[in-house]
C-alpha positions in Angstrom: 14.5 -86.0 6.8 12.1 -88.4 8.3 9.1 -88.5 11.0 8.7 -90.3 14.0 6.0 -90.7 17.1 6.9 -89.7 20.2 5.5 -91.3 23.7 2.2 -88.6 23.6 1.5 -90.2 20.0 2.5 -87.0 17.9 4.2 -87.2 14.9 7.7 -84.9 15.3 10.4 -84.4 13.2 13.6 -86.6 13.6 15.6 -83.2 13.5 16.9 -81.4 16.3 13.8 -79.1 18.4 15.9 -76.1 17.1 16.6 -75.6 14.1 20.3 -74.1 13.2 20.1 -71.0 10.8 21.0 -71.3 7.1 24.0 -69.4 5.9 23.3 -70.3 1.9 20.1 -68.1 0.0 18.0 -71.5 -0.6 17.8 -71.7 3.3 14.7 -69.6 3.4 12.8 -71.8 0.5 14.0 -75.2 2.4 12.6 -73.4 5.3 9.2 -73.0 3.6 9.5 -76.6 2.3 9.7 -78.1 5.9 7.0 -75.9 7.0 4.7 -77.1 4.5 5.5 -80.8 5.3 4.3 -79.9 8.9 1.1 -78.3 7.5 0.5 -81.5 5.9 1.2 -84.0 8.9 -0.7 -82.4 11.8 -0.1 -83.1 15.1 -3.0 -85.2 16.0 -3.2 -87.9 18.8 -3.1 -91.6 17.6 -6.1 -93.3 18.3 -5.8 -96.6 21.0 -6.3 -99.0 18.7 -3.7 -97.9 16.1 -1.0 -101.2 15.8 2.3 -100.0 17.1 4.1 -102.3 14.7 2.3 -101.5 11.4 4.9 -100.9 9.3 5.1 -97.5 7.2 6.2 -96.4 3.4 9.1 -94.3 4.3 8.2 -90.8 2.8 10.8 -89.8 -0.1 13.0 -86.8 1.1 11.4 -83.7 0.1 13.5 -82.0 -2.7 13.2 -77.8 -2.9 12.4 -76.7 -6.1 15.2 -75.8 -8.5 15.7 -71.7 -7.7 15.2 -69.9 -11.3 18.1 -69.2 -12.9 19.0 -65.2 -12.4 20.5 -64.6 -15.7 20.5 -61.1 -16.5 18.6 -59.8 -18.9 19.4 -58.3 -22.2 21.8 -55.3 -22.2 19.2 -53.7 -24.8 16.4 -53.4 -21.8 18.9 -51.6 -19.1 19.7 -48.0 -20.2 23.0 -47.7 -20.1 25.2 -44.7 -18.2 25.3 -42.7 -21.2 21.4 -42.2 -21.7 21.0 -40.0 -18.4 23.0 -37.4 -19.9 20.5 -36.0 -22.1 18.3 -35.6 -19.0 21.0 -34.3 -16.9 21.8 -31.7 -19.6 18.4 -30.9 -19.5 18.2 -30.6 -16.1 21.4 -28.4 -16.1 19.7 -26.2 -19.1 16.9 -25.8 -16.7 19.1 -24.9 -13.5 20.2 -22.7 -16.1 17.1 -20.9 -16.9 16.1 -20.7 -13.2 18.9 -18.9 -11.8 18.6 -16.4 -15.3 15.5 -16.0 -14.0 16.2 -15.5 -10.8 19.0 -13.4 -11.8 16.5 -11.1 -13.6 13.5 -11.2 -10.4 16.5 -10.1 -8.4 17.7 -7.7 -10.5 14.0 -6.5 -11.2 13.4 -6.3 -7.3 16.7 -4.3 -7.1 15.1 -1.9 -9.2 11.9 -1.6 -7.5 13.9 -1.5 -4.5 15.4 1.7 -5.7 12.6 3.4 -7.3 10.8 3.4 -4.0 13.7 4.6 -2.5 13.6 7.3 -5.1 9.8 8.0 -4.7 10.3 8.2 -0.7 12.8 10.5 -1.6 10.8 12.7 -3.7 8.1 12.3 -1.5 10.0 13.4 1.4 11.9 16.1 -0.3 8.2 17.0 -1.4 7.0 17.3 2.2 9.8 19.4 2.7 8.8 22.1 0.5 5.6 22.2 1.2 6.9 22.4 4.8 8.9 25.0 3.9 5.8 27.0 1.6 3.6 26.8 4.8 6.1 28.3 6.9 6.5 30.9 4.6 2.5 31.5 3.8 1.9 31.0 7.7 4.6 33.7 8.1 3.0 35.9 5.5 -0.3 35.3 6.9 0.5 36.4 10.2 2.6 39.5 9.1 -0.6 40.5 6.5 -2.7 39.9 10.0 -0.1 42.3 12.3 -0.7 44.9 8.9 -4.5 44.7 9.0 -5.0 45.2 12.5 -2.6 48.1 13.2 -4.4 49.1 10.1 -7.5 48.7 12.2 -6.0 50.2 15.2 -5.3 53.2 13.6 -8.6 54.1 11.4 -10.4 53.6 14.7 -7.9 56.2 16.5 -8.4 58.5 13.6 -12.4 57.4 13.5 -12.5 58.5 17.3 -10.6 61.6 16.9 -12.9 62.7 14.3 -15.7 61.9 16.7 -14.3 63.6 19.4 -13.6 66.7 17.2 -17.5 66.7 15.9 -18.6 66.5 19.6 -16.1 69.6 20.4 -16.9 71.0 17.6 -21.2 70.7 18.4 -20.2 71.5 21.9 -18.3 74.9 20.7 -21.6 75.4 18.3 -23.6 75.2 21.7 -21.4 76.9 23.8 -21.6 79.9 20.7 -25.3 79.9 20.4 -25.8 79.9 24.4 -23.3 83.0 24.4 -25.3 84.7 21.7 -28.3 83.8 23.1 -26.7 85.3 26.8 -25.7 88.5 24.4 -29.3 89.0 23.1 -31.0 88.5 25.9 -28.5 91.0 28.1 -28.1 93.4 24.6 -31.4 93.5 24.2 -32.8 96.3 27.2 -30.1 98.4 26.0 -30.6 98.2 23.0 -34.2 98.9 23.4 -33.6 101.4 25.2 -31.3 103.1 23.2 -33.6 102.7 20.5 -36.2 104.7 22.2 -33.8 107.1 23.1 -32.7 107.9 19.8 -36.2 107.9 18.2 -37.6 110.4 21.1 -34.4 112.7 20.4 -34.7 112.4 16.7 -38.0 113.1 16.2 -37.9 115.7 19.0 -35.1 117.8 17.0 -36.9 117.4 13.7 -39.6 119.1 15.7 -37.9 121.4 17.0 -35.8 122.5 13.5 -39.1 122.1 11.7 -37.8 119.4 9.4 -40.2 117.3 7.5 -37.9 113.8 7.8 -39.5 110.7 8.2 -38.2 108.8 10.9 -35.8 105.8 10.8 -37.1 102.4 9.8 
């Protein structure tokens, strides 16, 4: 593919102004060929007093290089099918261990599960007697309280009736000594009396009947 100058005095390609698209693999390094062709002859202005008729050196076509052969490579390097199975027993032998040990977290949290079911149990079953205890001490408690204070009720009747029966009884002391005091004191002119009456006539018939007595104390 050759160059040629167009009326403006660039240098352009003789090809088409689009190129068409490769279908083959080696289009993309032709492609980079051609583009470094057109690095190479820049599109600069001719000067004026460049000859029209100067004849050129027709450039050689431009040849790719040859692609590198892609031969594959020894069978040696590329593991073959058959070494992943170690790896994928591995693997398997590892699955393996996880869901054992998954197996055995689960059926440890099963357990734990039910143990706390088992202590809320107890726990609550707990709460319930102690429930039940309280009722019964609070029931004792109240029926020892009923006890102590018709207990109470009772000493201070019996506490009061003794009171009242040492008041009667001072009062009857009272009322005795202000009767025997009343008795005296109205007893005693009469008896004084009488006293004097008896000594006069006693000593009057000793007198009289000549009767050496003494007289009453």
């Amino acid at each position: 593919m050759g160059f040629t100058q167009n009326d403006e005095g660039f240098w352009i390609k003789k090809a088409d102004a689009t190129p068409q698209k490769r279908s083959h693999r080696g289009s993309d390094s032709d492609a980079n060929s051609e583009d470094e062709e057109e690095d190479t002859f820049t599109r600069t202005p001719s000067t004026a007093t460049r000859t029209p008729n100067v004849s050129r050196t027709p450039r050689e076509p431009f040849s790719p290089p040859p692609f590198p052969s892609l031969h594959m490579e020894s069978s040696s390097r590329i593991p073959p099918s058959r070494s992943h199975a170690p790896q994928f027993e591995s693997l398997e032998a590892s699955f393996g261990d996880i869901k054992e040990e998954q197996k055995k977290l689960g059926q440890q949290l099963e357990k734990l599960s039910l143990d706390m079911k088992t202590g809320f149990d107890d726990i609550k079953q707990l709460f319930a007697a102690h429930d039940e205890c309280f009722n019964l001490l609070d029931k004792d408690v109240r029926l020892l309280k009923h006890q102590v204070n018709n207990n109470i009720h009772v000493a201070s009747e019996v506490i009061q009736a003794t009171v009242n029966d040492l008041k009667s009884s001072a009062q009857d002391v009272v009322n005795a000594t202000e009767v025997s005091m009343d008795v005296d004191r109205n007893l005693c002119p009469l008896v004084m009396k009488w006293t004097y009456w008896f000594s006069t006539t006693w000593s009057n018939w000793l007198k009289k009947f000549d009767v050496d007595h003494p007289p009453p104390p």
